[in-house]
N, C-alpha and C positions, 0 to 999 in steps of 0.2 A: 331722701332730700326733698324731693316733691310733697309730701304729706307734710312735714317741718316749714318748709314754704309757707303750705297752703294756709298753717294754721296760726303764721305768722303774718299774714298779709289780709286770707280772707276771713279770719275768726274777728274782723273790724274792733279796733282797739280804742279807746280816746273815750275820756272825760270831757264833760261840759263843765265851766268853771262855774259852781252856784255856792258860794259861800266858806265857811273857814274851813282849812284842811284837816280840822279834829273832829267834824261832821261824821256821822256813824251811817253809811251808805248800805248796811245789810247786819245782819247779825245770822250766822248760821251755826245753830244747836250752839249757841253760848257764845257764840267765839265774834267779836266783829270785826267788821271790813270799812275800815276808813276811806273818808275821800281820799285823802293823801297819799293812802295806797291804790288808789284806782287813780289819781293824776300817776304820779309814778312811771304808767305804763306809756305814756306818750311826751314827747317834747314840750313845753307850754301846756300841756291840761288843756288842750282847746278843740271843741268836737262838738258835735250833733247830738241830739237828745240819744237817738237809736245808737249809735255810738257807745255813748256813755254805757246806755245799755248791757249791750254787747263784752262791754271792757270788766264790769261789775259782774256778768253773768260768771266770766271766765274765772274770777277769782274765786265764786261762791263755788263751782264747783271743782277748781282747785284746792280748796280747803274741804268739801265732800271728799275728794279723794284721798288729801292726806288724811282724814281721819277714818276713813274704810281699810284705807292698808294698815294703819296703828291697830284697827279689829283685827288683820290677821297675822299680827304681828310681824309686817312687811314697814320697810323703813326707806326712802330715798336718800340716800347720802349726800352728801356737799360735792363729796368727791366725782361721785355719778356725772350728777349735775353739771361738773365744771368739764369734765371729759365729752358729754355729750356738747355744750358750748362750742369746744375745741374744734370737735368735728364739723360741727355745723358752718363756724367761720372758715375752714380751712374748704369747704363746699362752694362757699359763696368765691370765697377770691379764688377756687380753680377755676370757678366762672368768667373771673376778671374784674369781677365788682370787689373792689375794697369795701372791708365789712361798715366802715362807718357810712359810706356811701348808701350800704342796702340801708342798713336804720334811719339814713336823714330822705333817702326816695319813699319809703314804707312807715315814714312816721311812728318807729320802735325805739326803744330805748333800752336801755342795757337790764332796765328790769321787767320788761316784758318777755325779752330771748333768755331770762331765767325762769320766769312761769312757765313759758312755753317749753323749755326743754325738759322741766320737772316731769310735765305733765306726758312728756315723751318716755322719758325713764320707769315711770311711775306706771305707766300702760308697758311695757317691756316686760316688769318687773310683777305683773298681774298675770300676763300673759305665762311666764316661767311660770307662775304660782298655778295656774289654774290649770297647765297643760301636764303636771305632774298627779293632779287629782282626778285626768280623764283615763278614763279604762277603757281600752282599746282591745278586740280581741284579733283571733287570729281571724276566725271567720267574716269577721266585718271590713279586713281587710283584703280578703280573698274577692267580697264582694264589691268593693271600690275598685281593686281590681279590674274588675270583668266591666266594671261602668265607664274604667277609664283607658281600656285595652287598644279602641279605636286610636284615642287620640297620641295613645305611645307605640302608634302601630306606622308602617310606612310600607305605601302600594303603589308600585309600579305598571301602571297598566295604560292599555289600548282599549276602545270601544266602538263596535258601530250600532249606531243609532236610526231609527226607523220609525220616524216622530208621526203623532196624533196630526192628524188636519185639524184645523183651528175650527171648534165647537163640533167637534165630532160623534157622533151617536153610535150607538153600540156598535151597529152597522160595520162602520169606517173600522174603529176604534179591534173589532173583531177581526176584520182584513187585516189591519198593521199584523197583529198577533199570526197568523198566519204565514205573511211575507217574514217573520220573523222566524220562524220558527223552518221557514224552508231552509232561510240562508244559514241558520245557525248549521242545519244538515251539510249545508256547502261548506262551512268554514272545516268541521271535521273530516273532507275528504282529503286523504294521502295528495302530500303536495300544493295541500290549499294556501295560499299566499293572503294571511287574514290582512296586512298592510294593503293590499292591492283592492281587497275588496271593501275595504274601507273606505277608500276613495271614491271605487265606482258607485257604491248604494249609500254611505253614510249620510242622512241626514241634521249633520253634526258641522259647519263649514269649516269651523276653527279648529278640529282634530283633524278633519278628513281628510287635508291637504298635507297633514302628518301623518298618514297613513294610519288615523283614528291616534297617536300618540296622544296621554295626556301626562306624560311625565312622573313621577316621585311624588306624591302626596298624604299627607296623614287623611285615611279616610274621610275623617270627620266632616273633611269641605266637602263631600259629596250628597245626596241628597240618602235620606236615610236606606232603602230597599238598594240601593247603588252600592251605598259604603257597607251594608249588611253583603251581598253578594262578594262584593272585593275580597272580604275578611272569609268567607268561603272557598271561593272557586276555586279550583284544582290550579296549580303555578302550569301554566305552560295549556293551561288547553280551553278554548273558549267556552265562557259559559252558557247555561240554557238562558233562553231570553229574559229578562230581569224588568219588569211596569214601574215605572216611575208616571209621576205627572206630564214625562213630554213625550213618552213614549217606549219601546222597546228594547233596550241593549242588549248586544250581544259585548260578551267580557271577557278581555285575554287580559290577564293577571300577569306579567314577565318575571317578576319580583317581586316579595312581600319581606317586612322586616316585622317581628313582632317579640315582643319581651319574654324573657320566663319571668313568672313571678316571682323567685328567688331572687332573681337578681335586680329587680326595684321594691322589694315586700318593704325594706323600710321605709323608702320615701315616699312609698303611700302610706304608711303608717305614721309618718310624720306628719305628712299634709293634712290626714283627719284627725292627728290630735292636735295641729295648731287648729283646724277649724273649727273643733269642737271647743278649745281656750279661747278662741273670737267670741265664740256663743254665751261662754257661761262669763267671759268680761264683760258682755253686752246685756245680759242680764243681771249682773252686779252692779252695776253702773246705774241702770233702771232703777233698781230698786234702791241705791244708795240715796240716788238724789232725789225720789220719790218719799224717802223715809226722812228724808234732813227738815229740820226743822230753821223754814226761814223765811225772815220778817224782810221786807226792802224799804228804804225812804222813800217817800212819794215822789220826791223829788227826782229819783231816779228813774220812778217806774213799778211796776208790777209784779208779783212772782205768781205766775200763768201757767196752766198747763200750754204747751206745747202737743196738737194731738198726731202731729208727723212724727216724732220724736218718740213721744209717748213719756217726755218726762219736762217737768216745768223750766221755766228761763223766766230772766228777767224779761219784761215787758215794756219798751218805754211810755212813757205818760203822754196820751194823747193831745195832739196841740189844740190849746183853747181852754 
C-alpha cells in the first residue's frame, strides 16, 4: 500500500497547459505521447513546468516498459489492471478516505491510478519473470544461512560488565582485563550466585539492578564480539571475559533459540531469489530506458541523464 501511495502522490503528476491537446510531447522508439495524454493524468491539466515534467517522464517510461515486456513476451492484462485498482480503493477507504476524496486531496484522476497500477503489475510480473531465470544453489543458501543465523537466532542472557575508564591506556584498560578475569573465576565457584554479583561489581546500571538481566533478544542488537560470544557460550555457564568497546563481560547465556537449516532452507532460498529478481529488474530497467530511443518537446523539457538514477528523465526547461 505504501509504495502504490508513494507513487501516486510523490511520483508528482500535472501538466502545464501550453497549447492544443494533439501536440506531440515525446515520441519513444516510434510510438508518441500526446499532450492530451499527459493532461489526462490530473484534474484541469494545470501544473508547474517540473510537474509537467514529472507527469511526461512517467509515461515515456511507462511505454519503456510496456514495450520491454512485449521483448519478453510478458503482457499486462486489463484484467490485472482492474484487480489491482480494486485493491488499491478498497486500501484507501479501509483508511476511511473515500476514494474520490483521495483523487480530489492528490490531484489524481482515474487515469493516472491506471498508469500507476499498470506500472505495479507490470513490475510484479518482471519480478515472477526474472525470479524463475535465477539459479540459486544449495550451497549459496547454506551460506546466507550462516549470514542470517544471528538475526533468526534468540538469546536469553545476563551479563556483568567491568567498563574501560573513560580514555583509558593500556595500563587501565589491562587492569579492567584482570579484575575480569578474577570475577569470571568467582562466578564458576559451586554456589556462586552470578545475579547477586551482578549487582555488586556490574558496571552496567540498567542490568545491574536486574541482577545483570537483559532479557530475549535477537543477537543482532548487540554489539558484534557480544553477539559473536552469546551465539557460543555454553547455556547455563558464564562466559570467559568477552572486550567490547566499553569493556569486559562476563556472560551467562539462560536460553538460546536457534534455527536448523532445514527447517527455514526455503525461505532463505526465496528471499535470495527475490533479491536476486530485485537485481536483474533493476538492471533491466537500466538498460531498457537507456536503450529507448527518445525525443521530448522543448516545451516540455529535456531528456537528461539522471546521474543518481543512472538512467535519463525528463528535464524541465529552465525558467527564462
Amino acid at each position: 500500500m505504501h509504495r502504490l501511495l508513494s507513487l501516486l502522490v510523490a511520483t508528482v503528476l500535472l501538466l502545464a497547459a501550453c497549447g492544443g491537446s494533439g501536440r506531440v510531447a515525446a515520441t519513444v522508439d516510434g510510438v508518441d505521447i500526446t499532450q492530451s495524454e499527459v493532461d489526462a493524468l490530473r484534474p484541469g491539466a494545470v501544473t508547474t513546468a517540473d510537474r509537467a515534467a514529472s507527469d511526461l517522464n512517467l509515461l515515456i517510461t511507462t511505454q519503456v516498459v510496456a514495450s520491454g515486456l512485449s521483448a519478453l513476451g510478458l503482457e499486462v492484462g486489463d484484467e490485472a489492471v482492474a484487480a489491482a485498482t480494486t485493491d488499491l480503493i478498497a486500501d484507501i477507504e479501509a483508511g476511511g478516505t473515500p476514494f474520490d476524496t483521495f483523487k480530489e486531496t492528490n490531484e489524481v484522476t482515474d487515469r493516472l491510478v491506471e498508469v500507476a497500477m499498470f506500472q505495479q503489475v507490470a513490475q510484479e510480473l518482471l519480478l515472477e519473470y526474472f525470479s524463475a531465470q535465477v539459479d540459486v544453489t544449495e550451497q549459496e543458501v547454506r551460506n546466507q544461512f550462516d549470514v542470517e543465523l544471528q538475526s533468526r537466532s534468540e538469546v536469553c542472557a545476563a551479563h556483568i560488565l567491568l567498563a574501560f575508564p573513560t580514555d583509558a591506556d593500556d595500563d587501565a584498560r589491562s587492569d579492567v582485563a584482570q579484575r575480569a578475569a578474577e570475577l569470571h573465576t568467582e562466578t564458576l565457584l559451586p554456589g556462586a550466585d552470578f545475579a547477586a554479583l551482578a549487582e555488586e561489581f556490574s558496571d552496567d546500571p540498567g542490568s545491574a539492578i536486574q541482577g545483570g538481566d537483559l532479557g530475549c533478544a535477537s543477537p543482532v542488537g548487540y554489539v558484534a564480539p557480544f553477539a559473536q560470544a552469546s551465539m557460543a557460550a555454553e547455556v547455563g555457564v558464564p562466559s570467559e571475559p568477552v572486550e567490547t568497546q566499553y569493556g569486559y563481560h562476563i556472560i551467562l547465556v539462560n536460553d538460546r533459540t536457534v534455527p536448523e537449516f532445514d527447517d527455514v532452507a526455503d525461505e532463505v532460498e526465496e528471499s535470495l531469489r527475490f533479491n536476486r529478481a530485485v537485481e536483474e529488474l533493476s538492471a533491466w530497467y537500466v538498460t531498457a530506458v537507456n536503450g529507448a530511443s527518445v525525443t521530448v518537446n522543448s516545451k516540455f523539457g529535456t531528456w537528461a541523464m539522471d546521474e543518481v538514477s543512472g538512467v535519463p528523465s525528463v528535464r524541465a526547461p529552465t525558467a527564462g
